[in-house]
GUPA-448058 format. One line per 4 residues: number of its first residue (from 0); their letters; for each residue x, y, z of C-alpha. Coordinates in Angstrom, 1 decimal, padded with zeros to 4 digits. Example, Ala and Ser with C-alpha at 12.3 -4.5 7.8 and 13.67 -1.06 7.14 Angstrom:
<filums>
0) as) 012.3/-004.5/007.8; 013.7/-001.1/007.1
</filums>
This chain:
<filums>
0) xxxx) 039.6/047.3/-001.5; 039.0/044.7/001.6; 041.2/044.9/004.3; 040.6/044.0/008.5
4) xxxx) 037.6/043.0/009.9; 035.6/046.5/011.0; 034.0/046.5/014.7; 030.5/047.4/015.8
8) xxxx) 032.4/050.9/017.0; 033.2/051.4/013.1; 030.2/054.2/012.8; 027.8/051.2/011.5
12) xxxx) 025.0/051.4/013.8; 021.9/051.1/012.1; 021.0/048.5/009.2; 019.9/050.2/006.1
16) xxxx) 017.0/048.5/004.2; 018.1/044.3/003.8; 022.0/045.2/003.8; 023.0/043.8/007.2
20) xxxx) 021.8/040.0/006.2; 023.5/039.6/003.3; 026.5/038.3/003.8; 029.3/036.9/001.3
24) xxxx) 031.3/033.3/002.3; 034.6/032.8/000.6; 037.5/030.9/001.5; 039.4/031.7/005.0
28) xxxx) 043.0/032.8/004.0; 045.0/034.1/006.9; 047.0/036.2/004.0; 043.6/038.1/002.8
32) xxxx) 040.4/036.6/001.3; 039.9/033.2/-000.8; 037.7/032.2/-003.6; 034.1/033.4/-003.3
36) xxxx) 032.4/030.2/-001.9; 028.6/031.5/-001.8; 026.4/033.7/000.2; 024.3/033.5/003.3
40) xxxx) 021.7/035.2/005.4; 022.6/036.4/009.1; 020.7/036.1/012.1; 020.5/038.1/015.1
44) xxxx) 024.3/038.5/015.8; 026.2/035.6/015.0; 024.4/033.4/013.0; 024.4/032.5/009.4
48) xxxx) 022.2/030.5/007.4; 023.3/028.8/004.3; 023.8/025.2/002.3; 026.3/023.0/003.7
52) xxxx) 027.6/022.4/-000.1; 029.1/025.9/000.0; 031.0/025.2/003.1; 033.3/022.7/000.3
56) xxxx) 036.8/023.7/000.0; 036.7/024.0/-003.8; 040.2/022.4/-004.3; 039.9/019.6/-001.7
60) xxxx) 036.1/019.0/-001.4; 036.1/018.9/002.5; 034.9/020.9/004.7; 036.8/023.7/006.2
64) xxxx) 037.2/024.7/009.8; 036.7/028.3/009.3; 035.2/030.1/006.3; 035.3/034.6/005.8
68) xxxx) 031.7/036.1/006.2; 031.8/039.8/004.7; 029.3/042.1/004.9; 029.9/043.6/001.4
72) xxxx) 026.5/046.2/001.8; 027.3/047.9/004.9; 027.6/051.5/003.4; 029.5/054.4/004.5
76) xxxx) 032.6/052.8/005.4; 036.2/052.6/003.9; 037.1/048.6/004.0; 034.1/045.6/003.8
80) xxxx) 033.6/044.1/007.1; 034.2/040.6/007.8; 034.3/037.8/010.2; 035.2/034.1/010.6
84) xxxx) 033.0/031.3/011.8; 032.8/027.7/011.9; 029.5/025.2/011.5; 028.0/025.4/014.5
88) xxxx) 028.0/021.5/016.6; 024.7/019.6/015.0; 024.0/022.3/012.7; 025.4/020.5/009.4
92) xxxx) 023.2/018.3/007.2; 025.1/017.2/003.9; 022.9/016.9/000.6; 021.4/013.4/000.6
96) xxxx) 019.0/011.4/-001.3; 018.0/013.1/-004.0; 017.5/017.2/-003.4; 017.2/016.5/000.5
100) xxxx) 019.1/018.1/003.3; 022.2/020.7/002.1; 021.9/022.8/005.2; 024.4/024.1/007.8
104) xxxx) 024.5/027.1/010.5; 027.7/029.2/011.0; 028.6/031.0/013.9; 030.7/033.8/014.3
108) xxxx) 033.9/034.3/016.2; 032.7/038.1/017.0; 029.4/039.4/016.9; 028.6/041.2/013.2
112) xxxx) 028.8/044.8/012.7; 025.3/045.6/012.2; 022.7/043.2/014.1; 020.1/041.1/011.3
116) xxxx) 016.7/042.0/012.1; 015.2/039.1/009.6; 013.6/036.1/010.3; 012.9/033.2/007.9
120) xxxx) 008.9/033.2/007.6; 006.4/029.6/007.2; 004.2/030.3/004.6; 001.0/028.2/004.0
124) xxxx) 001.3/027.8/-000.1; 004.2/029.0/-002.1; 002.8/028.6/-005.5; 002.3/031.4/-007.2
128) xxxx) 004.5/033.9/-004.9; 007.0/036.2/-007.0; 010.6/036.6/-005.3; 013.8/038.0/-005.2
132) xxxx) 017.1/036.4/-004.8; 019.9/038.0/-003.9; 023.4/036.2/-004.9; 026.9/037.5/-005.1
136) xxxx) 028.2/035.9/-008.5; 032.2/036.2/-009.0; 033.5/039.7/-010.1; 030.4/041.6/-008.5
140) xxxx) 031.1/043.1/-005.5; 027.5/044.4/-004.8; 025.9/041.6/-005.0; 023.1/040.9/-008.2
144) xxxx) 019.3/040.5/-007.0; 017.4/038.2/-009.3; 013.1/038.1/-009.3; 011.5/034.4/-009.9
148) xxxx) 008.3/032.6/-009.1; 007.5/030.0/-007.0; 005.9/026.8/-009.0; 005.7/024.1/-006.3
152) xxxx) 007.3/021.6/-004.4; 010.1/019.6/-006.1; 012.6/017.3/-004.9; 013.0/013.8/-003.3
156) xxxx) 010.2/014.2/-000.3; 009.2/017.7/-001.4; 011.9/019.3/000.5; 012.3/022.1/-001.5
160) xxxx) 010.2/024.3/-003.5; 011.1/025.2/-007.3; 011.5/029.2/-008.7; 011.7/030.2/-012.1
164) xxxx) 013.3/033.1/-013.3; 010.9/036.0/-014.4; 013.2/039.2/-015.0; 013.5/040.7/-018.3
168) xxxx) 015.8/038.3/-020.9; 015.8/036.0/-018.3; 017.8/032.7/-019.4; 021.2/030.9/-019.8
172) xxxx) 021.9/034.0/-022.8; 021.4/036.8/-020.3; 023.3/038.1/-016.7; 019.6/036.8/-015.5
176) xxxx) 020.3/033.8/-014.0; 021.5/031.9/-011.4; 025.0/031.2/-011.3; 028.2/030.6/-008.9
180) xxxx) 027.2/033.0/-005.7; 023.8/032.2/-005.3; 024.1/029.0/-003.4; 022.5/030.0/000.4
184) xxxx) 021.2/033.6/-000.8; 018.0/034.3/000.8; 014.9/034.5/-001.2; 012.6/037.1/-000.4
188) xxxx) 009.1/037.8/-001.2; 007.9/040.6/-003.0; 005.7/042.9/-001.9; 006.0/041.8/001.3
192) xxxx) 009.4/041.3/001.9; 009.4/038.4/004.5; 012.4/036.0/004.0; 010.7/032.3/002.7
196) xxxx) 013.9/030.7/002.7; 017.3/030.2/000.9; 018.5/029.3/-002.7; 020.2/025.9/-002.9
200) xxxx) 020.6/024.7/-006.5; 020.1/025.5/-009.5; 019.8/024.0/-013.3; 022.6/024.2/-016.2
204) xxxx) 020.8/026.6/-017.5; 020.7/029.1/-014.6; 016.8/029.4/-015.5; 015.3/027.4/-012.6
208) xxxx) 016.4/027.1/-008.7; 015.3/025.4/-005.7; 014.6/027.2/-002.2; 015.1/025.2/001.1
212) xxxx) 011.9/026.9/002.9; 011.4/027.6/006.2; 009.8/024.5/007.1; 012.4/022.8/005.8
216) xxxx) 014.8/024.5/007.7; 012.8/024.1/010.9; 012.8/020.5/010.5; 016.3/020.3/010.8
220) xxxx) 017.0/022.9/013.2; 014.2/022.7/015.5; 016.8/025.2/018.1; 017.3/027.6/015.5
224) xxxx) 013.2/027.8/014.5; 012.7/028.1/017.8; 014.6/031.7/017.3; 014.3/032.9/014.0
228) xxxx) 011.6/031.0/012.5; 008.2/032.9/012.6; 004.4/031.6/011.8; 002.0/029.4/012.7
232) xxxx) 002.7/026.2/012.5; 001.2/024.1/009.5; -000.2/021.3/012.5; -001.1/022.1/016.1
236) xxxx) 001.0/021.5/018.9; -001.7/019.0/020.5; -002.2/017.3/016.8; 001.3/016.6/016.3
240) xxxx) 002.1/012.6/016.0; 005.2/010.5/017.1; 006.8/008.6/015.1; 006.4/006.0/016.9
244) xxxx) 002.6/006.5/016.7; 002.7/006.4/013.1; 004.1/003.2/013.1; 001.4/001.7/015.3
248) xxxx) -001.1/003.2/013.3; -003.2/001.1/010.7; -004.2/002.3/007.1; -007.6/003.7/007.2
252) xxxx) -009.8/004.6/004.4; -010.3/008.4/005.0; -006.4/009.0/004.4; -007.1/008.0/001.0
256) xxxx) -010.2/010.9/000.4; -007.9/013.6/002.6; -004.7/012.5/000.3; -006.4/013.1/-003.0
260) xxxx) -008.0/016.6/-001.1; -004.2/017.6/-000.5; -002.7/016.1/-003.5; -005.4/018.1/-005.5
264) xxxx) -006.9/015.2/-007.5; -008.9/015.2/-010.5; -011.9/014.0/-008.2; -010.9/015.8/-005.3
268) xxxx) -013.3/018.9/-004.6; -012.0/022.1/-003.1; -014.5/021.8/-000.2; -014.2/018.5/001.1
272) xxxx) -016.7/016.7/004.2; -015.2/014.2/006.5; -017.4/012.6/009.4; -015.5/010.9/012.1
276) xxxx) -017.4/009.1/014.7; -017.0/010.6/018.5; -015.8/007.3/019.8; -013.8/006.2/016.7
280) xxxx) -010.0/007.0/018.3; -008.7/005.1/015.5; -009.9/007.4/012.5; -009.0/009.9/014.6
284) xxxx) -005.3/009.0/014.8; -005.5/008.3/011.3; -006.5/011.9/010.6; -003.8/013.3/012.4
288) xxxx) -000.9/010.9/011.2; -001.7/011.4/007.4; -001.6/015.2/008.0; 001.3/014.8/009.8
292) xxxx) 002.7/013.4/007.0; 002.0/016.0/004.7; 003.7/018.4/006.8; 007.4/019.8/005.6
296) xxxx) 008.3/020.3/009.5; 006.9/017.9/011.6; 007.1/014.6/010.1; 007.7/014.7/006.5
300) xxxx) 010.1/011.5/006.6; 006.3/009.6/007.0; 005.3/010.2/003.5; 008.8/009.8/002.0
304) xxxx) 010.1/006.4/003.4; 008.2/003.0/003.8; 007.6/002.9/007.5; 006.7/-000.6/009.3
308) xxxx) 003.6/-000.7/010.8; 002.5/-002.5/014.3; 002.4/-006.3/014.5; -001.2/-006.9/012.8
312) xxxx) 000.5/-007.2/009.6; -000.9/-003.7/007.4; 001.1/-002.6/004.7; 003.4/000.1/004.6
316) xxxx) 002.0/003.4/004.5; 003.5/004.8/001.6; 002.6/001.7/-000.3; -000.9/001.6/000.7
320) xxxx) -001.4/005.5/-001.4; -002.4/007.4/001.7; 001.1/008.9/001.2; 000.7/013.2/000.3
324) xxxx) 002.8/015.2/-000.7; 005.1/016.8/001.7; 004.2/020.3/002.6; 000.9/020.1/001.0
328) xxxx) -001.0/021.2/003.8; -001.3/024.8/004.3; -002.9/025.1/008.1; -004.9/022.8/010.3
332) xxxx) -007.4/025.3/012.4; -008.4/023.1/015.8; -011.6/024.7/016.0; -013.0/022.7/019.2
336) xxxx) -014.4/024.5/022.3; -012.5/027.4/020.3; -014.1/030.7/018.7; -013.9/031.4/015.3
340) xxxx) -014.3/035.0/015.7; -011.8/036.9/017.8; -010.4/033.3/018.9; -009.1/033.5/022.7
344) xxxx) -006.4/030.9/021.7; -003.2/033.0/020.7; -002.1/029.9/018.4; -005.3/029.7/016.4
348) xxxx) -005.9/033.9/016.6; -002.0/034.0/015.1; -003.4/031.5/012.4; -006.2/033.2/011.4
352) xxxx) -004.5/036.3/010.9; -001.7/034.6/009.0; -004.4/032.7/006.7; -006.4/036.0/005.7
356) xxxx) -003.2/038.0/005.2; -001.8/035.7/002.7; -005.6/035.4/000.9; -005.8/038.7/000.6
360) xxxx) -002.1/039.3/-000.7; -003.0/036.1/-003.6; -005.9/037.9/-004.4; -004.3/040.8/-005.7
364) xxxx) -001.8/039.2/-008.0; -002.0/039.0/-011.6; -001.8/035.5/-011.7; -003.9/032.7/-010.5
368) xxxx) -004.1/032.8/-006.8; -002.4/030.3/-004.5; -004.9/028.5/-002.8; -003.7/027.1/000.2
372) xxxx) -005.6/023.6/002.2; -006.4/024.4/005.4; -008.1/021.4/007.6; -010.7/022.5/009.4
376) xxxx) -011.4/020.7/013.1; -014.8/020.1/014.6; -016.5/023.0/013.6; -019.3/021.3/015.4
380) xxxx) -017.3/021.6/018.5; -016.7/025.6/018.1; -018.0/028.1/020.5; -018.7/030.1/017.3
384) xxxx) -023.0/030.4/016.8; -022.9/027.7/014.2; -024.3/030.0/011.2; -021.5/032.2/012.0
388) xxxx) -019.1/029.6/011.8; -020.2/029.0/008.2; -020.0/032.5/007.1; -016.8/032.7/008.6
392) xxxx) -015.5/029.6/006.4; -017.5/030.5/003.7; -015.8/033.6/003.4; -012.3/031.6/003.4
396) xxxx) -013.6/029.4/000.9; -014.6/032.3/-001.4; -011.4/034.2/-000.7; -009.5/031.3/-002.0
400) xxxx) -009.1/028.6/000.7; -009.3/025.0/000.4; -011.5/023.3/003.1; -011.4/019.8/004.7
404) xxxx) -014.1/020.0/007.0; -014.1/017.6/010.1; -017.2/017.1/012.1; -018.5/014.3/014.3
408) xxxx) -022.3/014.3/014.0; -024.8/014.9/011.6; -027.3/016.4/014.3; -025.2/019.5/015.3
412) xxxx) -026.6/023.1/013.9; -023.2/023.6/012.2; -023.1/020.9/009.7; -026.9/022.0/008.9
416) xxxx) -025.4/025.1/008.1; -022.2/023.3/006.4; -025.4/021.4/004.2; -027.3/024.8/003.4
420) xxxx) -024.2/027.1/003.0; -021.0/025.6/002.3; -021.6/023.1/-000.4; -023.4/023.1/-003.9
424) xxxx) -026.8/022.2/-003.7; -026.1/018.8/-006.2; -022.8/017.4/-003.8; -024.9/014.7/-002.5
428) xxxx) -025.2/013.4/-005.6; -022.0/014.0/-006.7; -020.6/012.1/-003.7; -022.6/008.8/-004.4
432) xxxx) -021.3/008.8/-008.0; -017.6/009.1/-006.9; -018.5/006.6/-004.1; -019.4/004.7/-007.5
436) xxxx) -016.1/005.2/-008.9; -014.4/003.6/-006.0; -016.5/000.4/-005.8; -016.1/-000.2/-009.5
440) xxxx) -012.0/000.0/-009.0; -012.7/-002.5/-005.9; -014.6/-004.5/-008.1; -011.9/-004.3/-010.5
444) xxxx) -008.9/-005.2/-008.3; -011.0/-008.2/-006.5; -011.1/-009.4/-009.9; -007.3/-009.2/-010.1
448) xxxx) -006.8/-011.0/-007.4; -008.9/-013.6/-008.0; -006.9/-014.5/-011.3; -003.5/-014.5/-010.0
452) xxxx) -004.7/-016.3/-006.6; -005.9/-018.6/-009.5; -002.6/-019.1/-010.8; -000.8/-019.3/-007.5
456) xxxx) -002.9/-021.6/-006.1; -001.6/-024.8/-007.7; 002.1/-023.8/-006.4; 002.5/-022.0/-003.3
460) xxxx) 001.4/-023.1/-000.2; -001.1/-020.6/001.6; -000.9/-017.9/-000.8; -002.6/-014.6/-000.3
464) xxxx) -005.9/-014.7/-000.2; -008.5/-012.1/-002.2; -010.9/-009.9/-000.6; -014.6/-010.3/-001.4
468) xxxx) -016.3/-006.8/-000.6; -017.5/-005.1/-003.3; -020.4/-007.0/-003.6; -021.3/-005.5/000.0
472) xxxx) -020.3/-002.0/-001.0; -022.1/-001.7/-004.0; -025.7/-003.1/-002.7; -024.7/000.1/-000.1
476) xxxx) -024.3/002.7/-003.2; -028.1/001.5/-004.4; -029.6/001.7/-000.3; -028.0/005.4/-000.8
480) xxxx) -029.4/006.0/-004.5; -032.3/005.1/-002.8; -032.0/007.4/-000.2; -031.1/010.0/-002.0
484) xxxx) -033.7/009.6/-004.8; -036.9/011.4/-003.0; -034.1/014.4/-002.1; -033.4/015.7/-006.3
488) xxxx) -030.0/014.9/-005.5; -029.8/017.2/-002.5; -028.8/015.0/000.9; -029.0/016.8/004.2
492) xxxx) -026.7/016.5/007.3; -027.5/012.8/007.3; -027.3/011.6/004.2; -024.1/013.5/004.4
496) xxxx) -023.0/011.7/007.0; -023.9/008.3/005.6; -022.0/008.9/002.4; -018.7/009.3/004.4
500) xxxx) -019.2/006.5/006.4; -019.9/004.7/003.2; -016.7/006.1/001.1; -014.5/005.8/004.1
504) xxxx) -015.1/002.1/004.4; -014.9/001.5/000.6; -012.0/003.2/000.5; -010.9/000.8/003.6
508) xxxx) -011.6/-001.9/001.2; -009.6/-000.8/-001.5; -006.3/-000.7/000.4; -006.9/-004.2/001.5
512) xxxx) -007.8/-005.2/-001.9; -005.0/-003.8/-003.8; -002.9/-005.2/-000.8; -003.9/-008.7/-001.4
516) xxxx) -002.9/-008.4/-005.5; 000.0/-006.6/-004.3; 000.9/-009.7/-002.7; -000.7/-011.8/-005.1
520) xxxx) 001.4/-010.6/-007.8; 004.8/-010.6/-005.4; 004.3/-014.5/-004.7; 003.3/-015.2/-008.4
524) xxxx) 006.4/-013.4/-009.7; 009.0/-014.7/-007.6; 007.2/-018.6/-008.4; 008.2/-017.3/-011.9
528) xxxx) 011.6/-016.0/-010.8; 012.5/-019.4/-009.4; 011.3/-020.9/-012.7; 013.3/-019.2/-014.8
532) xxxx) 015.9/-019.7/-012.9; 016.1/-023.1/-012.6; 015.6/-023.4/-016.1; 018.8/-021.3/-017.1
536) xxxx) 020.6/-022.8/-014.9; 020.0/-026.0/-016.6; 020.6/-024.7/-020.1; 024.3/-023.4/-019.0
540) xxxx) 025.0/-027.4/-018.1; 022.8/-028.9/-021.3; 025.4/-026.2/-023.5; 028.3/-028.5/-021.7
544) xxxx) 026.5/-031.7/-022.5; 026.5/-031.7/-018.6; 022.7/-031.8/-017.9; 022.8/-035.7/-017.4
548) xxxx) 025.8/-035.2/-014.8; 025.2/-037.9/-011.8; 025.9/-034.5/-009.2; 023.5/-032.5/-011.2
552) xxxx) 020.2/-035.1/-011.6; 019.3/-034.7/-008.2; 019.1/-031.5/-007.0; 017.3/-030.1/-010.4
556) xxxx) 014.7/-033.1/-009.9; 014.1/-031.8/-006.5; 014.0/-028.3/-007.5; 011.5/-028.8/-010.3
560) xxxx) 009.2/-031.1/-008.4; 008.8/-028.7/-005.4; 008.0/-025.7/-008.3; 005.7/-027.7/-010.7
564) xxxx) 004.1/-031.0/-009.1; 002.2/-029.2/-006.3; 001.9/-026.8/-003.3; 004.8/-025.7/-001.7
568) xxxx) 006.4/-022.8/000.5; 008.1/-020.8/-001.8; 011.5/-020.9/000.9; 012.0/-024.4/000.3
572) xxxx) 011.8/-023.6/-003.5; 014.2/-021.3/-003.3; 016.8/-023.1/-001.1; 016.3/-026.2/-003.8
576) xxxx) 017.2/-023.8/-007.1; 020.0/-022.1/-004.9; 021.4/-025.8/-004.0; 021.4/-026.7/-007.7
580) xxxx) 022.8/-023.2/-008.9; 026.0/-024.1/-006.3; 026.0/-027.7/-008.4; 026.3/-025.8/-011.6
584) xxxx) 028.7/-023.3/-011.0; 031.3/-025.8/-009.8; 030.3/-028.5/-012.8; 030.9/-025.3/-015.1
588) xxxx) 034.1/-024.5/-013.6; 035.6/-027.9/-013.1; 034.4/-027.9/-017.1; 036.6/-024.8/-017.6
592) xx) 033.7/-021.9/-017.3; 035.7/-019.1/-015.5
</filums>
C-alpha cells in the first residue's frame, strides 16, 4: 500500500545496490497517486532524468505542472516514498524531427530519501555492449529489468543508439519486452554497471528500443553534464569548432578519406594515414570541423542539417559527402608536445585510461569486439621517443582500435616508425590503386558534366561550367606508379606523404566535380520543368478550343521563345510561363473551369 511521502529521517540512510535511482513517474493526484506515466533515473538529490513524452498527461496530452516520483525500491520501510517535481526552466526538449530530442530534467520539491550516487557515463563505441533496462510496466510494483544489446546508432542525426532484446523468449509473445513503463528507465551496462543512458522508444513489437546516450544528453544539457556526466570527451576542449567556424569553412578533400574512415567504408582501412602540411591552417580547420561533426555532443547538428557556407560560393557540407555519421568518433588523442606514456595532461591521461578499459572489456566478450575510431594528433609532435609511440598505438591497434593517424612531415622518426610498424608492408600500393579509384569516378563525373553542360548550353545563359582535372590527376597516379615501382610496392615516409597529398587533392576535385553536375543537372531539370509546364498549360486551353485566344497568343509566344530559340536566364523563363499560367487560369474560369 502507498501512502505519504517518507523523509530522509524515515531509517533510509544508505542506498542498497541501484535501488535509490530508480524512480517511478505517475500522474500527480492530490487525492493519492495517478496513472503510471514512466520511469526515470535520479541524480544527486533532486534531480531526475527522463523523456519529456512521459511528462504527457495521458487524457489531455499536455504537459503537467507537477508529476509523483516514487521510489518503489527503497527497502525496509512500511509505505513507498515519493515526491513531486516540476521540469526544471530550459530543461525540456519535445521529440522533434524524426527520433531527435525527447528529453526533460525534473526537480524535486524536497530532496529524495536516499541520495543517487550514479552518473550517466560517455562511452566511445556502443556496439556490441550487452545491457540492462530497468522499467516499471503497469501492475508491477517492483519494477521488471530487461537485458538487450546495443547494435548502433539509429535515428534522424544519430541521436540515439538502438538495443535489441536478448533475454530468454524474448519477443512480442513473452513478459520480455519493452512495454508501457519503460519510457526514461536507465540502461545499464553489464558487467560494468555504468549508466550509458536512458530508454526512450520502443517498436510495436516490444523487441527493439532506443537509448538517448549520454552524449546525447550532454548536448542538450550542457549544465547538467557538467554534474553528472562522466568521461572524456569524444573531441578536445582546444579542437572543439564554432558553429560559426563551420560555416566559414570550405569543403576540403581529406574530409572525404576521414568520413569513409568513420563511416567504416568498404575502402576505408582500419589504420588510416593523413598528412597535413605545417602551414596549411585550412586543412587543419577542415580536420577539426568534420570531426566535430561526427561528434554526438559537440556539434552534431553539422552533419545532420545543410549548413551555408562563407561567401566564396562552396556547397553545403552535407551535400558535398564529407557529412559522418553522428557519434562515430570514439576519441580524438591530441598527442602534440604531449607524452604518450604516463601523459602529464589529466584530459589525455583520463582518455587513455578510458580507451584501454573499454578494449580490454570488448575483448572479453563473446561476440565481435566493438572497435571504437580514435583520431590520433601529431604523433610526430609527441614527447613520446618515436618507436615508443608506435608500440604504444600499435598495441591499441591490435587490441582493437581504429587509428586515423595525423602527422605533418614525412622526415620525423615517428612516421618512419608509423612506415616500418604500423602499416602492412604492401599499403603503398594499396593506396595508389584506391587513389586510382577516385580518379576514374572524377573522370566519370567530368564526363557527366560535360553532357548535360552540353544540353544546357543552347538554353540557359551562363550555366555551370565542368571541371577538367582528372587529366592532371591521373598523369599524378602514373609519376607515383613510377615512384613506387623500384620500392615492390613498399613506399617509405615520403612516398607516404606524396600519396596523401595526392588523394587529398583528388578527392578536392571530386567535390567540385560532382558539384558542378549537381548544378548541371539542377539548371537542366528546372529548363525541363519550365517546359513542361508551359506545355500543359497550353493543353488545358487547346481542350477549351482556347489556345488561339487574342489574351493567351502573347504571353505563351514569349514564354516559348525565351525557353527554345536561344540563351536565356532561367528567372525571366520562369516569370514568362508564370505570366501565361495567370492568363490561363482566368481564360479557364471565365470558360467555366472551377
Amino acid at each position: 500500500m502507498e501512502g505519504d511521502a517518507v523523509s530522509a529521517d524515515d531509517g533510509v540512510d544508505s542506498p542498497l545496490d541501484h535501488s535509490s535511482w530508480r524512480v517511478r513517474l505517475r500522474q500527480w493526484a492530490a487525492s493519492g497517486s495517478g496513472d503510471v506515466l514512466g520511469a526515470g533515473v535520479l541524480f544527486g538529490t533532486d534531480r531526475v532524468l527522463t523523456c519529456a513524452h512521459v511528462i504527457r498527461d495521458p487524457a489531455t496530452g499536455l504537459r503537467p505542472d507537477r508529476v509523483r516520483v516514487e521510489f518503489p525500491l527503497l527497502q525496509g520501510l512500511a509505505r513507498t516514498p515519493h515526491r513531486t517535481a516540476t521540469v526544471e526552466a530550459g530543461h525540456w526538449v519535445p521529440s522533434f524531427g524524426k527520433a531527435q530530442g525527447d528529453l526533460a530534467v525534473l526537480v524535486l520539491d524536497t530532496p529524495a530519501p536516499v541520495p543517487s550516487p550514479v552518473t550517466l557515463h560517455r562511452t566511445l563505441d556502443y556496439r556490441g555492449a550487452t545491457v540492462l533496462i530497468d522499467g516499471f510496466p503497469e501492475y508491477q510494483s517492483g519494477g521488471q529489468w530487461l537485458t538487450g544489446a546495443c547494435r548502433g546508432p539509429g535515428g534522424q542525426g544519430d541521436e540515439r543508439v538502438q538495443i535489441d532484446l536478448t533475454g530468454a523468449g524474448a519477443g512480442a509473445g513473452s513478459g520480455q519486452r519493452l512495454r508501457g513503463g519503460f519510457s526514461g528507465a536507465g540502461v545499464r551496462e553489464e558487467g560494468t554497471d555504468r549508466l550509458l543512458g536512458i530508454l526512450a522508444q520502443a517498436d510495436e513489437r516490444g523487441e527493439h528500443g532506443y537509448m538517448i546516450p549520454a552524449a546525447t544528453v550532454a548536448k542538450y544539457f550542457r549544465r547538467f553534464a557538467e554534474r553528472y556526466v562522466t568521461g572524456p570527451h569524444a573531441i578536445p576542449g582546444h579542437r572543439v569548432v564554432s558553429a560559426d567556424a563551420a560555416r566559414t569553412a570550405r569543403p576540403h578533400g581529406l574530409q572525404r578519406t576521414v568520413t569513409r574512415w568513420l563511416n567504416g567504408d568498404a575502402d576505408a582501412w582500419d589504420t588510416e594515414v593523413l598528412f597535413i602540411a605545417e602551414d596549411d591552417d585550412r586543412a587543419r580547420q577542415a580536420l577539426y570541423v568534420v570531426l566535430n561533426m561526427a561528434d554526438r555532443e559537440r556539434s552534431p547538428q553539422l552533419a545532420v542539417r545543410p549548413v551555408e557556407l562563407g561567401a566564396g560560393g562552396d556547397s553545403l557540407l552535407s551535400r558535398a559527402g564529407i557529412a559522418p555519421q553522428v557519434g562515430s568518433i570514439g576519441l580524438v588523442l591530441d598527442l602534440e608536445g604531449a607524452a604518450l606514456e604516463d601523459p602529464g595532461q589529466p584530459e589525455l591521461r583520463e582518455a587513455l585510461a578510458v580507451l584501454r578499459h573499454e578494449l580490454r572489456h570488448a575483448a572479453h566478450r563473446h561476440m565481435a569486439p566493438r572497435r571504437p575510431a580514435v583520431a590520433v594528433l601529431y604523433a610526430d609532435r609527441s614527447a613520446t621517443e618515436p618507436a615508443a609511440a608506435a608500440r604504444v598505438l600499435g598495441d591499441l591497434a591490435d587490441s582493437g582500435a581504429r587509428l586515423l593517424l595525423v602527422v605533418r612531415s614525412s622526415t620525423h622518426g615517428f612516421t618512419y616508425a608509423l612506415a616500418e610498424k604500423l602499416l602492412p608492408a604492401e599499403r603503398a600500393a594499396q593506396w595508389l590503386q584506391r587513389i586510382g579509384s577516385r580518379v576514374d569516378a572524377l573522370a566519370d563525373t567530368e564526363r557527366s558534366a560535360r553532357r548535360l553542360f552540353h544540353r544546357v548550353e543552347p538554353h540557359v545563359v551562363d550555366p555551370p561550367v565542368a571541371t577538367g582535372y582528372a587529366a592532371r590527376a591521373a598523369l599524378w597516379t602514373v609519376q607515383l606508379s613510377n615512384e613506387l615501382r623500384p620500392l615492390t610496392g613498399r613506399g617509405g615516409p615520403r612516398l607516404l606523404e606524396k600519396l596523401s597529398y595526392a588523394e587529398q587533392a583528388v578527392d578536392t576535385y571530386l567535390l567540385r566535380a560532382e558539384r558542378a553536375e549537381s548544378e548541371l543537372r539542377g539548371v537542366l531539370d528546372e529548363h525541363l520543368r519550365l517546359r513542361g509546364l508551359l506545355r500543359d498549360h497550353l493543353a488545358r486551353l487547346a481542350r477549351r478550343g482556347l489556345a488561339e485566344h487574342p489574351d493567351a497568343v502573347g504571353p505563351y509566344r514569349e514564354a516559348q521563345r525565351l525557353l527554345m530559340a536561344g540563351p536565356c536566364p532561367l528567372a525571366d523563363a520562369e516569370r514568362a510561363v508564370t505570366a501565361f499560367a495567370r492568363v490561363v487560369r482566368r481564360l479557364a474560369e471565365a470558360d467555366g473551369d472551377a
